[in-house]
N, C-alpha and C positions, 0 to 999 in steps of 0.2 A: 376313434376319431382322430383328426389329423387336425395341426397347427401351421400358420406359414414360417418356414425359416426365415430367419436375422435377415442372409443377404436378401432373399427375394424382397423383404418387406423395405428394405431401404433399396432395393432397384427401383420400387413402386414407386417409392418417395421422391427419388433421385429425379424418375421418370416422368412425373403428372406434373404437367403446366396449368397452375390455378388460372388462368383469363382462358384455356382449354376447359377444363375444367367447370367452372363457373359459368360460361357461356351457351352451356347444355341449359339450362337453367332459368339465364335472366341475362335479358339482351342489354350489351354494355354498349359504353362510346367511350372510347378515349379521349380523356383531361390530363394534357401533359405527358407525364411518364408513367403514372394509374391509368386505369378504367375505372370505369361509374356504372352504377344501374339501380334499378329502383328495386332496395332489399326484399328479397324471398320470403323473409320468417316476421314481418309485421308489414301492417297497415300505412304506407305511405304515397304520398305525391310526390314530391318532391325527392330526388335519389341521395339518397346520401351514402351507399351501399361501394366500396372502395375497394378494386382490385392493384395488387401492388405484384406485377409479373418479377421483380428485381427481387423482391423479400418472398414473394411464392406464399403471399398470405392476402383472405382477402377480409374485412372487416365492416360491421357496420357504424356509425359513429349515431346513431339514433337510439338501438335497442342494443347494443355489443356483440352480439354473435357476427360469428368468423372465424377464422382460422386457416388453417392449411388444407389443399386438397383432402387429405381425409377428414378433416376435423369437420368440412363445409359439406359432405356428403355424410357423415354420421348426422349430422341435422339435419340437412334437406331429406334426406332419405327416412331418416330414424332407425340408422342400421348401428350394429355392435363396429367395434374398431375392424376384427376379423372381416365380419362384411362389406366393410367400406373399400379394404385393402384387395379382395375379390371383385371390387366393383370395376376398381381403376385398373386392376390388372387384365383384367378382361376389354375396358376400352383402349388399354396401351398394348393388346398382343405380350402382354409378358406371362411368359411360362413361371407355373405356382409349384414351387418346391418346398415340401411341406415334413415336417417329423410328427410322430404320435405323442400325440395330445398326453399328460400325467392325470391321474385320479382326479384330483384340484382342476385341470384345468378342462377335464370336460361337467363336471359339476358347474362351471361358470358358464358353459354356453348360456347363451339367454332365449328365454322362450320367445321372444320375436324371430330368430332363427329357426328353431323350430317348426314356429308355424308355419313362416312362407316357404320351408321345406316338404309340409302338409300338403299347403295350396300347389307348388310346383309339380308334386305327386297326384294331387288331384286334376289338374289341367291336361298332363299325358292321359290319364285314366279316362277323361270324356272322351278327349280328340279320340286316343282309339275307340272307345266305343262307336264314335259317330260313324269311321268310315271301314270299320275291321269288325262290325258285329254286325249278324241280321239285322234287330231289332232297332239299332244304331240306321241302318241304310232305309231299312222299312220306315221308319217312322220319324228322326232325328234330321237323318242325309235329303228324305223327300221334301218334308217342311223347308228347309231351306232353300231346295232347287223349285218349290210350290212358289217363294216369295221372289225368286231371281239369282238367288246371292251362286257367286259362284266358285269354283273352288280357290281360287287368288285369295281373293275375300276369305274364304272359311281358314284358310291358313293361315293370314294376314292379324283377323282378328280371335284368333286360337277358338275359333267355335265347336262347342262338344255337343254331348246326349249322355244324361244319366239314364241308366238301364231301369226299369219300374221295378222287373222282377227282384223278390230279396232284398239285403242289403252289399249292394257290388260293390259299392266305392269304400264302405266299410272292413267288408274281409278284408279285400285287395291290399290296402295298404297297412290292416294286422300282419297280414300274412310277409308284408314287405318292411315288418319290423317299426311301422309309424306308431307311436304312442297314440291311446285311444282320447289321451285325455287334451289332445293337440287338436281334435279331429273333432270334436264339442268346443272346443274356446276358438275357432275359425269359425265354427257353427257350418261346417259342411256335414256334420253328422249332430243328431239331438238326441237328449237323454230325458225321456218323461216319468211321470210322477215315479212313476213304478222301478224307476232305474234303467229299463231296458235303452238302447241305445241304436237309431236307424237313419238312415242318408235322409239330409232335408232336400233334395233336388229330384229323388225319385220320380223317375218317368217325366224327364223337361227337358228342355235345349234348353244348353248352356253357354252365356255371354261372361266370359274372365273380368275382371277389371284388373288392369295393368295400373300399376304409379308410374311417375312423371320417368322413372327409368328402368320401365320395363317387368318390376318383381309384378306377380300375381300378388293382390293382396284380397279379392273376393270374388265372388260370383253371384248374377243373376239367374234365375231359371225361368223358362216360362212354360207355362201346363198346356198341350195341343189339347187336351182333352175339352169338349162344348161344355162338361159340369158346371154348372153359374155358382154353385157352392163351396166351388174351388176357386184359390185368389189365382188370380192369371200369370202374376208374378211375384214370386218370393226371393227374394237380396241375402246375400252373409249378412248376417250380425255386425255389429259395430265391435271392433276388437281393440288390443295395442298394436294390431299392422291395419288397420283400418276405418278412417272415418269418413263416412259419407259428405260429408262435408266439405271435404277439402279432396276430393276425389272430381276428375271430368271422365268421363269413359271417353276412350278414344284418342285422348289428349296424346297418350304415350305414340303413337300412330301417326298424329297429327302435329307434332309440335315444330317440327324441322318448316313443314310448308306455313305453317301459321308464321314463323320467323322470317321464311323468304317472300312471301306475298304481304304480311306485313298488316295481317285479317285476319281474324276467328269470326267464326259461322255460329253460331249457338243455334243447337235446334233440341228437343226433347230427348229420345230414346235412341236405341239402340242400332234398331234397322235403320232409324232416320240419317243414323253417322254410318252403317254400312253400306247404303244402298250409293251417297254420296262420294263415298269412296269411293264404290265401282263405279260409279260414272266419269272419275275423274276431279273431283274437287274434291282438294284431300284435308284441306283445312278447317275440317268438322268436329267439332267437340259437341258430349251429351251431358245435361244435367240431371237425365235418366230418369227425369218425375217426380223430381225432388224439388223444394221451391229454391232460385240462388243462394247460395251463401258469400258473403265473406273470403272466407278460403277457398272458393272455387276463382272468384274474381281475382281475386291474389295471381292464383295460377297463370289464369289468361294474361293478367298483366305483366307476367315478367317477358312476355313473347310479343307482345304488341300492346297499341296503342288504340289500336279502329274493333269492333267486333260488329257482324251486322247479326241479331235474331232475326229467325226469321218461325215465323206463324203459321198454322194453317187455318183455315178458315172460320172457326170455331169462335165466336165471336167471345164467351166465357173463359175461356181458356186466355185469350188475350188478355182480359182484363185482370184476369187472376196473376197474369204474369207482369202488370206494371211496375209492383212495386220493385220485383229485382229490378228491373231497369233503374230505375231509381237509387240502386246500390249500384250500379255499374257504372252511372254517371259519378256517383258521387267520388268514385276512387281517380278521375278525371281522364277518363276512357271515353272516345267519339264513339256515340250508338247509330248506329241507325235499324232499321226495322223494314220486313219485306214480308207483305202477306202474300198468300199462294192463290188462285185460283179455288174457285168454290168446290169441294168433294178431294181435296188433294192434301196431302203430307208430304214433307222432305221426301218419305220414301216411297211415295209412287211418284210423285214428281221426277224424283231423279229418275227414275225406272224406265218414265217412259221421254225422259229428254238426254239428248249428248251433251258430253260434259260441255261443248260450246252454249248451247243452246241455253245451259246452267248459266255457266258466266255471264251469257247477255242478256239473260231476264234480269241477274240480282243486279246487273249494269243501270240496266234500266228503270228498274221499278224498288231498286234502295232507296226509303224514306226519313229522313230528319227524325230523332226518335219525339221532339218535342212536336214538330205537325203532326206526328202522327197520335200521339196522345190526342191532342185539340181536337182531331176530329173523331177519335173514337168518343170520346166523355161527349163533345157537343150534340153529338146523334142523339143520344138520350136524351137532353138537356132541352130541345126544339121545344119550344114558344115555354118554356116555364123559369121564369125570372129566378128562384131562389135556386133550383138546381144548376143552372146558368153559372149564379154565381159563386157554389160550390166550385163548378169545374175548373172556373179560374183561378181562386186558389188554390188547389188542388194542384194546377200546371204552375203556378208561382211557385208551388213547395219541391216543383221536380228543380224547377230552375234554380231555386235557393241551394241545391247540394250539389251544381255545380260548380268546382275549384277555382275556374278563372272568370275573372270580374268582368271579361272583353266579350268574352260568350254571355254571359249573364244579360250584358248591355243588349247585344243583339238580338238574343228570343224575346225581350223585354220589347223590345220596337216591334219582332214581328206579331207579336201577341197582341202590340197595340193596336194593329191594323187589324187584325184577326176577330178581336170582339170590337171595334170599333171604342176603347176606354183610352180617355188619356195618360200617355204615357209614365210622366209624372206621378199622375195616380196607381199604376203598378208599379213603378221602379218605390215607389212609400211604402206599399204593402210590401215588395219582397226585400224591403230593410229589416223590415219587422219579423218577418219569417227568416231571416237569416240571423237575425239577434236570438229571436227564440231557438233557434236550432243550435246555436254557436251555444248559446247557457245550458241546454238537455245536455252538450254534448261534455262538457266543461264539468258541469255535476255527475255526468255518468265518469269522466276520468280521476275526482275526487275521492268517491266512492268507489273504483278500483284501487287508488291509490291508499284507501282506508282500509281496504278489505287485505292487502297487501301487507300494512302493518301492524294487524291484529296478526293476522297468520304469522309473520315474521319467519316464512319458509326456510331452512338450510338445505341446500340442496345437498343431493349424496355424494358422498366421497367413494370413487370406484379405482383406486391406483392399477385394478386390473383389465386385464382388457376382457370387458363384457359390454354390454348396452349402454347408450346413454341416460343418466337420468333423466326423469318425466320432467323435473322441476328445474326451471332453464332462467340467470339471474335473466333479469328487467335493467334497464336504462338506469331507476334508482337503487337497484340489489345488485355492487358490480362485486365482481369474482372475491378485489380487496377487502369486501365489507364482511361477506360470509365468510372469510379464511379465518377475520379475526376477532369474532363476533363472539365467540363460546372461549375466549384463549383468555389469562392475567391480564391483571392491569400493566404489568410487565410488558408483554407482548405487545397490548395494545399501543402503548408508549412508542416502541421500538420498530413497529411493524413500515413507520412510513420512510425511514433513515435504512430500513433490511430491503423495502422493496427499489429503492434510488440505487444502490446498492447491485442489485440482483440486477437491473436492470441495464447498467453496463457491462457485467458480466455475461446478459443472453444474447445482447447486440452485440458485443467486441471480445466475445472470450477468447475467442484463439487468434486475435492479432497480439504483434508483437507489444509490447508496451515499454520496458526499459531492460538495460542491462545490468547483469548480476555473475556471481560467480558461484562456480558448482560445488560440490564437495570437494573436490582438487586444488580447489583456489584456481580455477580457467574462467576465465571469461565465456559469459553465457547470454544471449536472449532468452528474457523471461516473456512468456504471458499474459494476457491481462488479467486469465483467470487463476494461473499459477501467483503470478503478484497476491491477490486478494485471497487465496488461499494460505499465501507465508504470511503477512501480517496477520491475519482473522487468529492463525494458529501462535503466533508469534504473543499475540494477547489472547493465548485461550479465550476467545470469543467464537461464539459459532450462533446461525441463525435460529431465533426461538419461533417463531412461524413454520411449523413443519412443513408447509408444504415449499418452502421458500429453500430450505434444507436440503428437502429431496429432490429438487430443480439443482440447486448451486451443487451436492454430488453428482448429479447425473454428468454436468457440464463437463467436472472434473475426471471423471470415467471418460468421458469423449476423447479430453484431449490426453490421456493413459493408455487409451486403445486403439478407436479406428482412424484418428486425426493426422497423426504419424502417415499413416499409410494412403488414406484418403488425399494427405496434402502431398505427397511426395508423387502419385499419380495422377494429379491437376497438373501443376506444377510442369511435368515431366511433358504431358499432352501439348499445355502451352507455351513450353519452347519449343515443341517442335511444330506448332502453327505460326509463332514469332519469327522461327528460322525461314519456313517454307515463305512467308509475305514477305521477308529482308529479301530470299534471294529472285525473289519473282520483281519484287521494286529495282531491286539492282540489274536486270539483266533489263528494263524497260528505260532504265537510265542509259545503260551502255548503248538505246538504238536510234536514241537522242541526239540531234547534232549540238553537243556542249563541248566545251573548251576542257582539259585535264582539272583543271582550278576549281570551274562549277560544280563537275560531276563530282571534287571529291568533299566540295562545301556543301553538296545534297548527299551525300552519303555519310556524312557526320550530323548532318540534320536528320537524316533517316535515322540514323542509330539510335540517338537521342528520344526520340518520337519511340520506337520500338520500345525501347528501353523503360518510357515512362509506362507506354501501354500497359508491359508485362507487369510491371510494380503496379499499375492501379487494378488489374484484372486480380493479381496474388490476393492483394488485399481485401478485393470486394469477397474474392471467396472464402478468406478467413474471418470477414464481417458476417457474413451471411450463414455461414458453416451449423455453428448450434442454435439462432434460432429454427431454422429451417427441420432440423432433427426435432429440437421441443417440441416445436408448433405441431409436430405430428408423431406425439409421444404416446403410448398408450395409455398411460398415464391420464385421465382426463384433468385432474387438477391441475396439471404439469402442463399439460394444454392449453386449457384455458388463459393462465399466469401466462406464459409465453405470447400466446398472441397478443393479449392484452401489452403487454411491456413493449411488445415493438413494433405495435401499433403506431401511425405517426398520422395525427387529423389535416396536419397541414404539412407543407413541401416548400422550400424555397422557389420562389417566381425565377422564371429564366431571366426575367429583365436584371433582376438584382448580381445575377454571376457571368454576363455575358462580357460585359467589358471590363470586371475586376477578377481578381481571385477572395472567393467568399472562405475566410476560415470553419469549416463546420465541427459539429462535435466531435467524430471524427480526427481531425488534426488535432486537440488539442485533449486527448486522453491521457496523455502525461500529466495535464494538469489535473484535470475533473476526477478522475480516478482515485488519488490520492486524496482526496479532499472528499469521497463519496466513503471511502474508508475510515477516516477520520469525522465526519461527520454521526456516523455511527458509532465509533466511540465516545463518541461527546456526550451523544445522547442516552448512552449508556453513565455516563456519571452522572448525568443532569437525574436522571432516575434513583439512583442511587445519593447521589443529594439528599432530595425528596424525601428516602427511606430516610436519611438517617436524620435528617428533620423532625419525620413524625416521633423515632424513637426518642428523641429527643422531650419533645412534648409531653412524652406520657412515661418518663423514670422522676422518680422523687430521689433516686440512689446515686449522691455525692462521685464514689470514683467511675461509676458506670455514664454520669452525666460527663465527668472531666474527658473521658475515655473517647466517649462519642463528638465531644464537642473539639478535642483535637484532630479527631479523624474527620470532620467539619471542617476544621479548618482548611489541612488539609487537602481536601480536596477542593474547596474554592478554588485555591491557590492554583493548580491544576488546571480547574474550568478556566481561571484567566489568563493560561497559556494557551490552552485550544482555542479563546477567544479571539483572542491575538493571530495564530495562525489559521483560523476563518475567517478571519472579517469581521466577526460576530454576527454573520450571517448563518443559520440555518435552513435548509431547503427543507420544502414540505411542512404543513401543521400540522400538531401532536394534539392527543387528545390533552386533556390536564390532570392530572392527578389528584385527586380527591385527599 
């Protein structure tokens, strides 16, 4: 097995534009100099989800995940680091140069690798069967040209044929080296009582399910055979590459058009999102017979705002499907609803119309989704007063889990007119359904939040590059709290003066900070991270937060190794983009009719101008330099920490720096730095105080008492010079010391 090399993987890095990146994903809008969009990995309205293209990090400020192009595709994906770096190299055309893998390190691939390496082998394995076997063309390839589909479409949405005879897809991929025990936990093969082990898709056309980027992560089958004793359709299993829930079929297919048109189509199955495809409306996703979830609407929601279902005539089936509507509004998504003609489905509908003819039915005959509830529940209802009055509230409980109050008000008026009740009298009832729903919803976040502190999860520590852990912090579990949860009372003390600390060093390591002299007595530009490296060391002090350690060495590796040569070939590139604009400005001044005086007072303005550019471009890239590397460290701790620290919730408003010059952190690292330094000493005596207080306490022993109580003294004395030169100001709260 093969690994990526050093550089490739920082070409990757170098390479992937997180608002590219991110955008595959969940449609943003630009606020300022971020983007926005409503977070991927939890339940919200409201976006709080922050692209930062200048830091190449993107974060949520609701639930904390985020990070760097890789870090945001090992989540959104739930791929190992390796995978992720395969993901982006394949959407950025970069060639994957790779050395062999060590004992260790292919021991750590992680079985989610594996498997959709399983499923990847099992997808060629159909497709040929379907169109390179008899038995595939006989029976597989007929079926589908029996229903219309045609070969775009079979290629399109990777459609296979498991062979009945035997177990084929079982040999096939022993004999091609796949572990057997991969091929049971995808559950594309099953092992019964007996142990023996045989293909679960045997003799079916087979439907892939693709994720939101493409991996195969399962497969449908369905049986041509008329046996009524045979289920029609059999699914994979639920895996760790796979949960039905949070899957749409088709979505991978569909999501570019759902973005540009700006609409998802929900219709049930399979055929129903291929046959639509072939007609030309490509903006189809399937819930595949499952009732909505959650995480399916998640999905649709990061690509738009409008979805129309649409029904087929099936009057039962309608009703069984109100409640997801109900979940679809409540995430505050515009529904609306479109039944078909009586005897018809998406896919014979599509079948037998052009894809215009598509467009201007669902033109015309898209429904409100709340008229259309009123009049399914009222049909029932005709002339019986208490089912009446069900249906009403009933339609008040859809409208109460609507998000905006403006909408609420308006189905409220048209409902009045609808059942002929006054107004007033519904908008009272759906206070009271909105109270009652607001206290379920309040009690059920209580009781996660209970369930959360009994468990008091630590999520896993993987410094190597393998899978992500399953256990992912929460809003109230942040990165800080689990690093130093299991560590001393020491540590604890210490951890919020290490991480202030750490935190100018992952934003400002490799800018300049003051000058110093070398081992020759020369004058030298130090670091910010060399700085805090010579003092830290200067007082044998070093981080007792391990993971805080292993960040602040890596930092110091950076600027030992590739900084030098990284910064000297930035550097190099932007003087000669500063050169080529000086001489292309200058030669557009010379065609100017100005006076010798003007041209040479705009060519000292030009210089100046150039001159700043270049200084503030140097710096931004030695700002940016080692977060950008942490943030997409293999390292998941190191990860994490990183984003976190240079994360920034808020931004200075343009109004505030347009007609002043605003000093920001930045400009005054001379000062803060030193004082982030010393802060952390302080608090290291203030600790040590503490200790020698308690010892204090607890000796009855005369010279061991006198001993302590001068080393007491001591150090007050001490504290009220650190006091002096902070202010007696400390940043951050500390725990207390017991």
């Amino acid at each position: 097995m093969k690994k990526i090399d050093r550089e490739t993987v920082q070409r990757i890095i170098d390479t992937a534009d997180i608002v590219d990146v991110v955008s595959d994903f969940v449609s943003l809008k630009r606020r300022g100099a971020n983007y926005i969009g409503l977070c991927p990995f939890h339940n919200e309205r409201t976006p709080s989800f922050s692209v930062s293209k200048s830091k190449g990090i993107c974060k949520c400020f609701s639930c904390g995940k985020g990070g760097s192009p890789v870090n945001f595709i090992m989540e959104i994906e739930q791929l190992s680091y390796q995978e992720a770096l395969r993901y982006l190299a394949k959407k950025y055309n970069i060639e994957i140069v790779e050395h062999e893998m060590s004992e260790q390190e292919k021991q750590e691939e992680s079985q989610r690798e594996s498997m959709l390496a399983v499923n990847a082998f099992a997808l060629q394995h159909f497709e040929h069967n379907l169109t390179d076997t008899a038995d595939g063309r006989e029976i597989g390839l007929s079926y589908f040209r029996k229903r219309g589909i045609n070969d775009a479409m079979i290629s399109r949405f990777h459609l296979g044929y498991s062979i009945e005879q035997g177990n084929a897809l079982l040999e096939a991929a022993i004999a091609k080296g796949y572990n057997e025990k991969y091929l049971v936990e995808t559950g594309l093969c099953i092992r019964n009582d007996r142990g023996n082990v045989y293909d679960r898709f045997k003799g079916r056309v087979i439907y892939p399910v693709h994720s939101i980027s493409g991996k195969v992560v399962a497969f449908g089958g369905r049986t041509l055979r008329s046996d009524k004793t045979m289920a029609k359709y059999v699914n994979s299993p639920e895996s760790i590459i796979y949960s039905k829930s949070k899957e749409l079929y088709g979505l991978y297919q569909a999501k570019h058009s759902i973005a540009k048109k700006n609409k998802c189509i929900l219709v049930e199955g399979y055929m129903d999102v291929i046959s639509m495809h072939q007609s030309g409306v490509e903006n189809v996703v399937a819930s595949s017979g499952t009732s909505l979830t959650e995480g399916q609407i998640r999905l649709i929601h990061r690509f738009t705002d409008n979805v129309t279902v649409i029904y087929d005539s099936d009057p039962a089936g309608i009703k069984a499907s109100l409640r997801g509507i109900d979940m679809i509004l409540a995430e505050g998504i515009n529904v609306k609803v479109l039944s078909l003609p009586d005897g018809d489905d998406p896919d014979s509908f599509a079948q037998s119309h052009s894809a215009q003819e598509l467009e201007d039915y669902l033109a015309a005959n898209e429904t409100d989704f709340i008229r259309f509830k009123t009049k399914i529940l009222l049909n029932d209802a005709a002339g019986d007063p208490i089912a009446r009055s069900r249906v009403i509230t009933d339609i008040l409980r859809t409208i109460a889990v609507i998000p905006d109050a403006v909408t609420q008000t308006i189905y409220v008026a048209e409902c009045s007119r609808a059942f002929d009740i006054d107004e007033q009298v519904l908008m009272l009832q759906l206070s009271k359904l909105i109270a009652e729903r607001n206290e379920t919803l309040e009690k059920q976040a209580r009781q996660a939040e209970s369930r959360r502190s009994i468990a008091d999860i630590q999520p896993d520590i993987q410094p190597e590059e393998t899978a992500p852990s399953n256990v992912t912090p929460t809003a109230a579990d942040t990165p800080q709290d689990n690093i130093v949860r299991t560590h001393d009372e020491r540590t604890k003390f210490l951890e919020p003066s290490e991480r202030e600390l750490l935190r100018f060093v992952v934003k400002y390591g490799m800018m300049d900070l003051c000058e110093a002299e070398d081992k020759d007595g020369n004058p030298t530009i130090l670091k910010l991270a060399d700085y805090v490296k010579y003092e830290l060391q200067k007082e044998a002090v070093s981080f007792t937060v391990d993971a805080y350690r292993r960040a602040f060495d890596k930092v110091i590796e950076y600027g030992d190794t590739t900084w030098p040569s990284d910064k000297k070939n930035y550097l190099d590139s932007l003087q000669a983009e500063i050169t080529a604009t000086e001489t292309a400005r200058r030669e557009e001044l010379s065609r100017e009719n100005l006076s010798v005086s003007e041209i040479k007072a705009r060519e000292i303005a030009l210089t100046s101008q150039l001159e700043a550019e270049y200084n503030e471009k140097a710096a931004d890239f030695a700002q940016h330099y080692i977060e950008q590397r942490l943030c997409s460290s293999p390292d998941d701790e190191i990860r994490r920490i990183a984003t976190e620290l240079v994360s920034e919730r808020h931004r200075l408003s343009k109004i505030h720096s347009k007609f002043s010059k605003v000093e920001t952190e930045r400009d005054r690292l001379v000062d803060f730095v030193p004082r982030a330094v010393y802060e952390l000493f302080y608090s290291i005596l203030q600790y040590d105080i503490k200790e020698v207080w308690k010892q204090l306490s607890t000796t009855d022993d005369p010279a061991t008492t006198r001993e302590l109580m001068q080393k007491f003294s001591d150090m007050k004395s001490i504290e009220r010079e650190f006091a002096k030169f902070l202010g007696e100001r400390i940043v951050g709260a500390r725990p207390k010391i017991k």
